[in-house]
N, C-alpha and C positions, 0 to 999 in steps of 0.2 A: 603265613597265609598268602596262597599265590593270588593276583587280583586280575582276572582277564581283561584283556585291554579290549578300547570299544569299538575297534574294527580291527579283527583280529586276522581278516583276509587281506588286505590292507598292509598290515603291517606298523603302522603308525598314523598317529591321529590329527588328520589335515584338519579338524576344524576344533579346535581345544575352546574348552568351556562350558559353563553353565547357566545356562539360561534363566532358572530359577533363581540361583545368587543374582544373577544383570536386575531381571524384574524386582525381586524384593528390594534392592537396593535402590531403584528409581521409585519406585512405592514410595522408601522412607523421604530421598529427598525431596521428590513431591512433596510429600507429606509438611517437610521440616521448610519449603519454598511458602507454600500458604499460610504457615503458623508465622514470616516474618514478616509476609504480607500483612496477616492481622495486627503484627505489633508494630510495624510501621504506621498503618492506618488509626489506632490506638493512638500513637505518639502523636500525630498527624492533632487529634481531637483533643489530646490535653492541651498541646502548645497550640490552640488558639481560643482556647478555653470554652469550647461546648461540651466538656462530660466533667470538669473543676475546677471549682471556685474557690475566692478566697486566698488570708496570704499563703497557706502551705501550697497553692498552685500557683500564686504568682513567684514564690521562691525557687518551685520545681522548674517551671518554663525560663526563669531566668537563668540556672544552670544550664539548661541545653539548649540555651539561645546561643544558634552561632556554633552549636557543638558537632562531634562529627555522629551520633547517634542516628538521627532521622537517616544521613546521606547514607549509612553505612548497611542501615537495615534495606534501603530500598536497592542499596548493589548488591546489596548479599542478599533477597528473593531473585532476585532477578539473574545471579550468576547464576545458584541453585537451581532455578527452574530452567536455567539455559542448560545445563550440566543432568539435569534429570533426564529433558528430550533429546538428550544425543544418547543416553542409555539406553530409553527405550525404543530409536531408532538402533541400537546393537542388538538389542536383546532380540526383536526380527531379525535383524541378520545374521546374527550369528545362529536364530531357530532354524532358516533357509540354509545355510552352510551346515549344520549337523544333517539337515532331509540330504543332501546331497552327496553329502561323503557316506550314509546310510546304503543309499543307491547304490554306490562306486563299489559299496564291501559285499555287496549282493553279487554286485557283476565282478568281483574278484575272486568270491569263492567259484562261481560257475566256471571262472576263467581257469582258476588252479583244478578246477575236475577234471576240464576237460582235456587239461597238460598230462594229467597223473592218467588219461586214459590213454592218452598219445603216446605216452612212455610204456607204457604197459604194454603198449604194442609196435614198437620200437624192437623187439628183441625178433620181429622176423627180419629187421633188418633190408628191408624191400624200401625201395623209393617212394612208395607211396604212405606209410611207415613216416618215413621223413620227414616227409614233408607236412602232416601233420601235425608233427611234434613244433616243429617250426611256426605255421600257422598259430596253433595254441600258444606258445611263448609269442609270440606278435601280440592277440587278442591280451593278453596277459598285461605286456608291458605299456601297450594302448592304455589298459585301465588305470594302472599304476602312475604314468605319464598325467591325468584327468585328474589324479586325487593328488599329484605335486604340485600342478596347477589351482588347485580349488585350494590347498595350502598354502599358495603366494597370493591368492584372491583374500582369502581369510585374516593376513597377517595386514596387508595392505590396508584393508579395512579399519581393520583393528587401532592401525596407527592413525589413519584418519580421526577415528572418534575420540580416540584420545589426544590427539591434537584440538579440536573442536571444545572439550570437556577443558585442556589444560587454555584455551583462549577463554572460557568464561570465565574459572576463576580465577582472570589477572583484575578483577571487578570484586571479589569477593570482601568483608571486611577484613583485617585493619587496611587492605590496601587499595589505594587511592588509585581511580581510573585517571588516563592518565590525557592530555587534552583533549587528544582524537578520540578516545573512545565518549567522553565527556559528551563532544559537540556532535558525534552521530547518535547519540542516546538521547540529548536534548532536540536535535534537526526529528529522529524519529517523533519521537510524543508532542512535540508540537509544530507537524507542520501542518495541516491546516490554517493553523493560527500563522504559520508562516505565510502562506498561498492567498490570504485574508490579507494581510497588512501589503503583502506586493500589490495585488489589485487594487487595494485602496491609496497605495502612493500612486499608480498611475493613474489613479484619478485627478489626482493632485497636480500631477504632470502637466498632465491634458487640458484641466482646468486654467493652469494658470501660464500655457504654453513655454516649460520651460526646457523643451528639446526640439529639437529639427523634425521627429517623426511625429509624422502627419497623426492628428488627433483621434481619428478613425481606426486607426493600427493600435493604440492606445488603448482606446474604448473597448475593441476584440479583443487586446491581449488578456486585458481583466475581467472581463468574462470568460475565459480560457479558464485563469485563474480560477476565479469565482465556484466555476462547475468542478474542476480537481477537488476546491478545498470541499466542497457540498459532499461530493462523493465520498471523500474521506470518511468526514463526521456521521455521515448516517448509513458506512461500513463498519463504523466503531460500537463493538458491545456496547461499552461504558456511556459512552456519549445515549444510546438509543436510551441505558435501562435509566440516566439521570434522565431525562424527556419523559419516560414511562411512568416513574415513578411521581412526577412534579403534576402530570397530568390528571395520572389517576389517582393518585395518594395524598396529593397536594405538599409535596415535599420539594417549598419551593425554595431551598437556599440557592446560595451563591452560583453552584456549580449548574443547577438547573438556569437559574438565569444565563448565565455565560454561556452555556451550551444552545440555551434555544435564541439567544439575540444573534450568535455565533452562525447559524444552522439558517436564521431566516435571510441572516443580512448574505448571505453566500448565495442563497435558492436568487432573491432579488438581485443580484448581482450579474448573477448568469442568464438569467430570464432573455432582457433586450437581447446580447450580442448573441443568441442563439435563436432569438427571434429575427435579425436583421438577416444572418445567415440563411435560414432556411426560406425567408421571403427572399432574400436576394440573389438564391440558386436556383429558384423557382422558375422568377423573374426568367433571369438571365439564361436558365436554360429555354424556356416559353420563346424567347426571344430568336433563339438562335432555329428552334422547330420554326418557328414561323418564317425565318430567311431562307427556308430550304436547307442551310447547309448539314445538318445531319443526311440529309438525305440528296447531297450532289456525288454522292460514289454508286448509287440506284440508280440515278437519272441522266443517265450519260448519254441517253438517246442511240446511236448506232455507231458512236464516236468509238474506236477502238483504240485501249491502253494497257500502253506496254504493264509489267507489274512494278518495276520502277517508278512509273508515271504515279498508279495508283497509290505505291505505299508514301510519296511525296506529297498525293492531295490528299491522304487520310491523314498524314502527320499536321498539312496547313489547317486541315479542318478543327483537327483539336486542340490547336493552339488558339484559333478563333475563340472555340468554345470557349476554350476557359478562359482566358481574356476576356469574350463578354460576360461570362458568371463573375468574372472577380471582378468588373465594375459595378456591374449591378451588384456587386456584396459592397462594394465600399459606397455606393453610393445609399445603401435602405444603412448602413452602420454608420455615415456623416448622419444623415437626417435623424435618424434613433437615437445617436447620441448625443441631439441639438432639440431631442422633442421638448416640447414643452411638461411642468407639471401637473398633475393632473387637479392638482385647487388652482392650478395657473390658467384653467381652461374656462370660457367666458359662459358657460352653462353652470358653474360652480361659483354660487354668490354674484353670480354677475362679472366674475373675472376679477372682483375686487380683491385679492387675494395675490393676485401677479407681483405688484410690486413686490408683497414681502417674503414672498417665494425667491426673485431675483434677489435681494437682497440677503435672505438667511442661505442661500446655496453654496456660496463660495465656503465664509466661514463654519459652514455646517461639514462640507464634502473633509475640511483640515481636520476640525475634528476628529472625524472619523479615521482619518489616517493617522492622525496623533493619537487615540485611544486603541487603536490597532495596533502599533509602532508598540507602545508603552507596553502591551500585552504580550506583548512577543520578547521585550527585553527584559520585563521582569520575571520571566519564565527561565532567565537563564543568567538572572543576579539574584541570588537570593536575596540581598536585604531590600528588592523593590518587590519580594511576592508578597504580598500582606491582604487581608481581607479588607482592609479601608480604601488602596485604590482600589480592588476589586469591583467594592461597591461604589467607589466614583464614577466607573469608567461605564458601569451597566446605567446608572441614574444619565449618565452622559448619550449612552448607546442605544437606549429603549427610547426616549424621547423622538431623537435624530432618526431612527429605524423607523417609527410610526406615523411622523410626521414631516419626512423628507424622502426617504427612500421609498416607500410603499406609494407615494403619489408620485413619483419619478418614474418609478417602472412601470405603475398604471397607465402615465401618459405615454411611455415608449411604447408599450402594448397596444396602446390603444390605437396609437399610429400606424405601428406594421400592422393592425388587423383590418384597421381601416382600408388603409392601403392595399392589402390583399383580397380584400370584400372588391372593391372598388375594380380591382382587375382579373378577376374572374367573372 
């Protein structure tokens, strides 16, 4: 049985493959990625005993305490489903590379028509005869030239994805990632928690002056921080639908607590140093309208200057400027990060409150950076991930959160609004 080939103008097949084999086979491992998802999350519940109880559960959990099961099923969804979407990013391209060599076999047959007419009339032998045939063989080898190209595009690819395919399963089970992939696997899934515990050592810094850089620069950078980690957690599926569901379903375990003490302390975090900023570009820009100098490259009177002259006082002007914006920033971020708290404010109990406000700040702000710190290390020693710190560190974090940080950022607010009321 002769089998027509599938660009038969063409001559050979610049884009090999089947696309329906690529899809079904990302189907399946899709498919077989979610199902190890689920027995991960499965094992996840037996080993800390919310779906069984009892000794044949405490026997089971002690066999695979410390075993490579858990690690193995969560590398092997996770190659899998890396190794599915690099299929069905092929299985497009390689559907784009079949449309196109389709094209090329369109414009091959036209090309060989219109050779076989050239030649046909080739036999009066006239120059003009010739030169057609010529022509035609050009147009000809143009196309041909398109589909050996679109056959090194194809193969190039090709190798790509499967370079791509054979990097995820260096992850797969029985085998062990290996440190690098380890520490960018764990840096991914928890940085926020990571961007969390940095902001909250420099609080720690600042607090207890133990660096040369100014307190102020301190106080900004963890608010930098602060708004990264925020952003992250509430770009996070997971994070949103544990919030979604704790709220509306009342589904409030561990993970909903860590997520939302997580999620608030970060929003409070960022609040001040973004408030200090925008009153203190405000400020400082205000400031600078009011000196004229925005507007001394207008008001030059009849003075005539060279363009040299001008691009010299347009460059002094904006050094000005920002020179005065970045004082007035560091000056509303000293004061914001020196406001007072807001039970520390003599309208609340009468101010009686202040001392023990000064007094629970210091060791409240370590806290926090040591229940931080701890969260981020045991996230990447397993024998310190347990549900019992867990729930130290949230009985530790929800207090400290409601009753230190929410009147700290109330009083910092309260001051740049003040202040901003005040000058306007």
């Amino acid at each position: 049985m002769t089998v027509t080939p599938p660009y038969p103008h063409l001559g050979f097949d610049p884009a090999p493959g089947s696309t329906d084999l690529v899809r079904d086979l990302h189907r399946r491992l899709s498919g077989c990625a979610k199902e190890m998802e689920k027995a991960h999350a499965k094992v996840g519940k037996l080993m800390d005993g919310s779906y069984w109880e009892g000794d044949a559960a405490v026997a089971f959990r002690e066999q695979l305490e410390g075993g490579p099961l858990p690690l193995n099923l969560k590398n092997g969804a996770r190659s899998v489903d890396a190794a599915a979407r690099q299929l069905d990013l092929w299985a497009g391209e390689l559907g784009e590379f079949q449309r196109r060599a389709r094209r090329l076999d369109c414009e091959a047959e036209a090309a060989r028509a219109a050779l076989r007419r050239a030649q046909d009339h080739e036999g009066s032998a006239s120059h003009r005869a010739d030169s057609g045939v010529t022509a035609a063989r050009d147009d000809l080898d143009g196309v041909l030239k398109r589909a050996r190209g679109l056959a090194a595009e194809h193969e190039e690819t090709a190798r790509k994805r499967a370079r791509h395919i054979g990097a995820a399963s260096r992850r797969l089970a029985p085998h062990e990632p290996d440190t690098w992939d380890r520490f960018t696997d764990w840096l991914g899934d928890n940085l926020p928690d990571i961007l969390s515990a940095c902001a909250a050592v420099l609080g720690v810094i600042a607090l207890l002056g133990l660096t040369a850089i100014a307190p102020w620069m301190l106080f900004l950078a963890a608010g930098v921080l602060s708004g990264m980690a925020f952003g992250l957690r509430v770009s996070d599926p997971e994070v949103l639908a544990s919030l979604k569901d704790g709220f509306t379903k009342g589904e409030l375990d561990l993970d909903f607590w860590g997520n939302a003490l997580g999620t608030a302390g970060d929003f409070l975090g960022m609040l001040p140093g973004l408030g200090a900023v925008a009153k203190g570009g405000y400020l400082g820009l205000r400031a600078v309208g009011e000196s004229g100098q925005l507007l001394s490259l207008v008001n030059e009177g009849e003075e005539v200057l060279t363009l040299g002259q001008r691009l010299t006082r347009a460059g002094s002007n904006v050094g000005t400027t920002l020179a005065t914006v970045g004082t007035s920033i560091r000056t509303e971020a000293e004061t914001a990060g020196g406001a007072a708290s807001l039970l520390a404010h003599p309208r609340v109990l009468g101010g009686r409150l202040a001392p023990i406000v000064e007094k629970i700040d210091k060791p409240a702000t370590i806290a926090g950076a040591g229940t931080a710190l701890y969260g981020v290390t045991s996230s990447f020693v397993d024998t310190l991930d347990n549900d019992a710190a867990k729930t130290v560190g949230n009985l530790l974090d929800g207090p400290r959160t409601l009753g230190v940080d929410v009147p700290a950022t109330v009083g910092a607010l309260h001051f740049l609004l003040r202040g901003a009321g005040d000058a306007s």
